[in-house]
N, C-alpha and C positions, 0 to 999 in steps of 0.2 A: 259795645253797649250803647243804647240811644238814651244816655243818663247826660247831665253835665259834664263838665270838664273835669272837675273836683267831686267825685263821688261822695255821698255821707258815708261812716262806717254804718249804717243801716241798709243803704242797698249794694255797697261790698258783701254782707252779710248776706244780703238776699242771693247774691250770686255764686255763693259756696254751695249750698244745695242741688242744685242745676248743674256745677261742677265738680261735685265729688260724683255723681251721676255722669257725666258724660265719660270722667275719666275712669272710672269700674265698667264702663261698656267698651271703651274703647281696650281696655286691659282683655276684655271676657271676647269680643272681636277676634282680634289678635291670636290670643290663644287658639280658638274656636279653627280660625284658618290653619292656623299651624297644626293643628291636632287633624284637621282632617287630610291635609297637603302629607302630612307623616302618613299616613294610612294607605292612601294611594301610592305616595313615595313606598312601601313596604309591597304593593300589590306589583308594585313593575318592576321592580329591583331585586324582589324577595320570588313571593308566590309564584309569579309566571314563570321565571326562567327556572325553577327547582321544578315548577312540573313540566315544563318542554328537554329538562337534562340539560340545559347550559351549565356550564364551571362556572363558580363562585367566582374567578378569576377573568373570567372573558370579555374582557375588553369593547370587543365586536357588538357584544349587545347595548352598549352606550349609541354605537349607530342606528340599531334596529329603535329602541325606545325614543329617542329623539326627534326619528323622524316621523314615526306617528304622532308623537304631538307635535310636531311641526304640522302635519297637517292637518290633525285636530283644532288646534288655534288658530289657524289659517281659519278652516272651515265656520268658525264660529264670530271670527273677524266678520265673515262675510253676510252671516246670518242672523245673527243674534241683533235684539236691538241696542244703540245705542256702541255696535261693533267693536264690544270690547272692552271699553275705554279710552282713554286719552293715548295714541302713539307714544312710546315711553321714548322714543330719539326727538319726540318735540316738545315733551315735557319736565319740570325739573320736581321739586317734592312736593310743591303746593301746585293743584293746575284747578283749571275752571267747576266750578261745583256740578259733579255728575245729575243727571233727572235720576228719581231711582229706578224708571224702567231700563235703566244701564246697569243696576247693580249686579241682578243675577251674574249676568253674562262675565262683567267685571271680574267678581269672586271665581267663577266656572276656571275662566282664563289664566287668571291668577294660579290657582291651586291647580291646574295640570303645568304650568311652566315649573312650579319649586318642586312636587314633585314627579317632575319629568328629569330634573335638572339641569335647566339652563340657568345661564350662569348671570340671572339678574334676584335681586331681592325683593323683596316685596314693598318697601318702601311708599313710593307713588301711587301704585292701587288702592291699596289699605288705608292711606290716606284720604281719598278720594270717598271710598268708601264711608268711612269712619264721616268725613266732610256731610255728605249728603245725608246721611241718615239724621247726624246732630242736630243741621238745620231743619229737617223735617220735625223732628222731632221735638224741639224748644220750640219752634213757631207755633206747635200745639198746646207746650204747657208751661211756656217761661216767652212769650213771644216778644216781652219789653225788651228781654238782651238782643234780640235782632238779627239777621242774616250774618252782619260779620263779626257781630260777638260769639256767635255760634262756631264760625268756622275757624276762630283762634282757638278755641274750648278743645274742639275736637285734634285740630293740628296738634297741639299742646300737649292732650291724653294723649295722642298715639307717637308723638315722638319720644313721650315718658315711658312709651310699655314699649318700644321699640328697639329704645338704647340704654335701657334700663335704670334711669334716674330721670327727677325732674329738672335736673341742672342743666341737659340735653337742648328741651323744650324752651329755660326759660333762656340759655342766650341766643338761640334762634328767632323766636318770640320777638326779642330786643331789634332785629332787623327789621321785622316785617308793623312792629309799632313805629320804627322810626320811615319806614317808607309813605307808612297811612299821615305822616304830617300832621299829628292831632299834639291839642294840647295837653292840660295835664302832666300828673305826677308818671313817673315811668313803673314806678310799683301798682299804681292804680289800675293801670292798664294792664300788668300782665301779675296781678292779684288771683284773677279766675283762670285763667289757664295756667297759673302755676299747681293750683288745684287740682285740676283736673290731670297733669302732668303725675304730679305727686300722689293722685289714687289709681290711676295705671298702672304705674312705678309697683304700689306694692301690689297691686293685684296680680300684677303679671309673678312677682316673688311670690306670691301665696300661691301660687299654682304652679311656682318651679316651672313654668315657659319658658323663660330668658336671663340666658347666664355670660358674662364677657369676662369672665375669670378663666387666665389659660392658666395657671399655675409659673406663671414667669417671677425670678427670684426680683424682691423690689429696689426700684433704683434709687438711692439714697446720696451716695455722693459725688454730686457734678466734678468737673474736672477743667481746666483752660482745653484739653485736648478733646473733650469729648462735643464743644461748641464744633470743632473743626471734622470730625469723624458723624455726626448728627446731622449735620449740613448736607453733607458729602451724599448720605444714605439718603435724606429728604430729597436731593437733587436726582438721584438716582431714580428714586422710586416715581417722582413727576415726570420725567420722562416716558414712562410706559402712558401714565396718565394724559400728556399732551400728544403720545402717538395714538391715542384714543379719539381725542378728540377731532385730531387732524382728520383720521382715517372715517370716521361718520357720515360728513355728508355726503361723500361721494359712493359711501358704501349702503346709505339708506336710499340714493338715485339709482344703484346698480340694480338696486332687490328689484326694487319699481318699475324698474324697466320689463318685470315679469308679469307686472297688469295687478292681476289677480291674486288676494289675500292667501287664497289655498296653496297656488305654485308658489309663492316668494316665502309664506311661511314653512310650506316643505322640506323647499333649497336650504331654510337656515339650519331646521332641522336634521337636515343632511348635516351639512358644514360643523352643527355643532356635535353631531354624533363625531363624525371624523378628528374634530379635535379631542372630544372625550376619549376616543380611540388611542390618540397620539398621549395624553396628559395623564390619561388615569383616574379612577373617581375622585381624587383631591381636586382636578380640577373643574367637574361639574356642581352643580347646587347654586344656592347662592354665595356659600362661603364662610356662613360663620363657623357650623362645627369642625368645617374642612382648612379651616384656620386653627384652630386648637390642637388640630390631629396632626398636620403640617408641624406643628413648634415642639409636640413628643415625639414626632420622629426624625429629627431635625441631623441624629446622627446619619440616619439610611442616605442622604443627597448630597452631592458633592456642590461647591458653590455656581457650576455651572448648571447644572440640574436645577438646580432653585431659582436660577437663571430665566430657565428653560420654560419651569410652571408659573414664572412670574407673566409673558410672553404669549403663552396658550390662553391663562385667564384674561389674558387682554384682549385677545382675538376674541375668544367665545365673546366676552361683555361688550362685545362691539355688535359683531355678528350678532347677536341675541337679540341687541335693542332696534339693529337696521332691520331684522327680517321678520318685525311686528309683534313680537314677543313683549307680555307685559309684565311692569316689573322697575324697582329699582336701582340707583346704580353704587348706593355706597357701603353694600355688604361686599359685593364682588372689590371693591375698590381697597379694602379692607384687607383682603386674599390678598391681592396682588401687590400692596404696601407690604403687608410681611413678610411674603416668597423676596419679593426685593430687600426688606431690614435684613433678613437673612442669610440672604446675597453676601452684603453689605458687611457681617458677621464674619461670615466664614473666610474672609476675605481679609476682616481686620479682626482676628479671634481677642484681640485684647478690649475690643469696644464691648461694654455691659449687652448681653442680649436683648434683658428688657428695653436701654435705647435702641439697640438697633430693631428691633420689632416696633417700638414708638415713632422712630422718625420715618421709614419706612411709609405706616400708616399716616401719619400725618403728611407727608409728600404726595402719595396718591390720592386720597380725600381732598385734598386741596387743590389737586391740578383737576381731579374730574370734579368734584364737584363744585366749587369755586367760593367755598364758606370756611374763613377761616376760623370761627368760632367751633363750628361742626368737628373743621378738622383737628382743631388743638387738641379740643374738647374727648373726639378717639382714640387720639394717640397719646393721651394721660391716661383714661382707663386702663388700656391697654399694658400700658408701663407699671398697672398698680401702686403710683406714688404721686403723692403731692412735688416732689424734689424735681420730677422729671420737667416740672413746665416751664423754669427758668430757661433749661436750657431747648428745650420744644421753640419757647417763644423765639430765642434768634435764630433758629435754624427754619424757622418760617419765615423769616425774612426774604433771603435768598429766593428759596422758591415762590414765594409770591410773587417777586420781583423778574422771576420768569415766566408764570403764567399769569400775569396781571392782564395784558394785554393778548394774548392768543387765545385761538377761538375757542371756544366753549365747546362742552360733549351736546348740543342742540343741534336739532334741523327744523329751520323755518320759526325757532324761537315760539311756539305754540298751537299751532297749524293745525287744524284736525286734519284725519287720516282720509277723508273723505264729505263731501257733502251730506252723505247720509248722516254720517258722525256729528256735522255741526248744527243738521236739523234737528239730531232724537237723542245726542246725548248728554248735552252738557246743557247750562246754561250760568247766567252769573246773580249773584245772592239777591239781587232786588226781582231777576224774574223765578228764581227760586221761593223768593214770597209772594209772588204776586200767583204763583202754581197751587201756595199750599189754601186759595182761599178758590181754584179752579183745579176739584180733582183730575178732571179729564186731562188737563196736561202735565200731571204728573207723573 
């Protein structure tokens, strides 16, 4: 906001209105993708293969679907303005504010990877999305909050209808207020985008969108043994997490080396069919509902099986993000923390399931994504209990303490994907208001 340091409670006030607005759009967004990514998800999975006579069971057509959008989103990489969006291997969940003549394409891209199903989530786009539209948007009818009041507003609402609470947004929120170095109260500052977090949050529940309830029995009483077995399954599950990370830049150089958006998106599409092949639909999507489904049938897999789809969804979310695919990384990261707590279960059947589903989660989220707040914060829901974070918190230690310093899931740390990309699609919040007063370069 371009207010003082010390807001009066009268232009707090002012900013609630403007905030309960961004955060009901960005809830009705959200939705809006998901309902239509389900539909096309239904056209390629459902309608075409019942009328070509494929088996319900046929594996094989996970290769055929994939790779048409593999070269669908190649080809759109190539042509569409603004190419896409941001490369999801060089950006993380907040990235440079899109021009909107990038949104079409964005959304188009978007909703043929979820439902195509590769194995990233929507994350980074929607955000993106959600970003450019709010600032356009407030600079028309609230333009005193200003370019980067706007784009907390909207972060805020869409990590609220994302992760389904505003408590998501506000301790995420807490990092990126302590990055900006400003003064002030720290509630002042994240006042309106708790707002706007908090009318996502229920919009997204008033429309039954988004639900992180698996039905896991609640974990209530920690143990001295359970710090030691928490740990163990946290440690486990960062590993797939830092052999993610390892394996990226070399693997977004190898795509590259095929030139052109259309062949390199193809090849991934290949690669992801072949793994959907190998894995099974649990391991395509982005992974929430295929994490739910995973935990009821938890009898069907043996601990190396679980093993096995913890391993595949690591490959796809690699492959996926090197071979231009867009999308984010901490639904999938989510899968593969709980095939791993899993692991980690069947292995030690006396560890509560819910922790071993919790630390799982919070070891992967933490090694890919490198936000301990994010990660605690999923693998409490997750666990359905306030009891679980005592012990979450130390068993974050260790793993932190191994991915503190190894390289991150980034290539080139924010790079666009091409010169086209840096001309027509993005830009940053001061030229984002300097556009909304020259429609021509909007």
């Amino acid at each position: 906001m371009t207010t003082s340091e010390h807001p009066s409670p009268r232009q707090l006030a002012a900013l609630s209105g403007p905030a309960l607005l961004v955060g009901v759009l960005s809830g009705l967004l959200l939705a809006g993708i998901d309902i239509v990514a389900e539909e096309f998800e239904h056209v390629f999975w459902d309608l075409i293969p019942s009328a070509l006579g494929v088996a319900e069971d046929a594996r094989w057509w996970a290769l055929v679907v994939l790779t048409v959008i593999g070269a669908a989103v190649g080809l759109l990489i190539w042509k569409i303005p603004g190419n896409g969006g941001h490369d999801s291997a060089t950006v993380e969940l907040f990235a440079p504010v899109l021009r909107l003549s990038a949104l079409p394409g964005v959304a188009i891209v978007l909703i043929l990877g979820l439902a195509g199903g590769v194995s990233l989530g929507p994350e980074s786009p929607i955000i993106a999305i959600d970003v450019a539209l709010t600032v356009w948007l407030l600079g028309k009818i609230a333009p005193r909050i200003g370019p980067q009041g706007a784009f907390m507003l909207a972060a805020a609402g869409m990590l609220g209808a994302m992760f389904g609470t505003p408590v998501a947004a506000a301790l995420l929120m807490t990092e990126l207020v302590a990055a900006a170095k400003r003064g002030g109260l720290l509630w002042d500052r994240l006042f309106g985008p708790l707002i706007a977090a908090g009318a996502a949050t229920i919009t997204m529940q008033l429309l039954h969108a988004q639900s992180f309830h698996l039905g896991l029995p609640h974990y209530t009483d920690p143990t001295l043994i359970d710090l030691v077995t928490a740990s163990a399954v946290a440690l486990i599950a960062a590993f797939f997490g830092l052999a993610a990370s390892i394996a990226m830049p070399p693997l977004h150089a190898l795509f590259r080396r095929l030139k052109h958006p259309v062949a390199y998106a193809t090849v991934g599409g290949v690669v992801l069919g072949l793994l959907g092949w190998l894995g099974g639909p649990l391991t395509l999507f982005k992974g929430a509902a295929e994490t739910g489904e995973l935990i009821t049938r938890i009898d069907e897999f043996s601990a190396w099986q679980l093993l096995g789809l913890a391993l595949i969804k690591t490959v796809a979310l690699v492959v996926a993000a090197a071979a231009g695919f867009r999308g984010g990384r901490i639904f999938p990261a989510v899968f593969i923390g709980s095939a791993a707590g899993l692991f980690g279960y069947a292995l030690m059947p006396d560890m509560p399931i819910s922790l071993a589903v919790a630390a799982g989660v919070l070891g992967a989220v933490l090694a890919i994504g490198r936000n301990g707040w994010l990660a605690l914060f999923m693998a409490a829901i997750f666990a359905g209990s306030m009891a679980v974070v005592s012990v979450l918190t130390i068993a974050l230690l260790p793993v932190w303490l191994l991915v503190a310093r190894a390289p991150e899931m980034l290539v080139g740390h924010g790079e666009p994907e091409s010169m086209d990309e840096r001309d027509a699609s993005y830009m940053n919040p001061e030229e984002q208001a300097s556009a909304e007063a020259d429609p021509a370069r909007g």
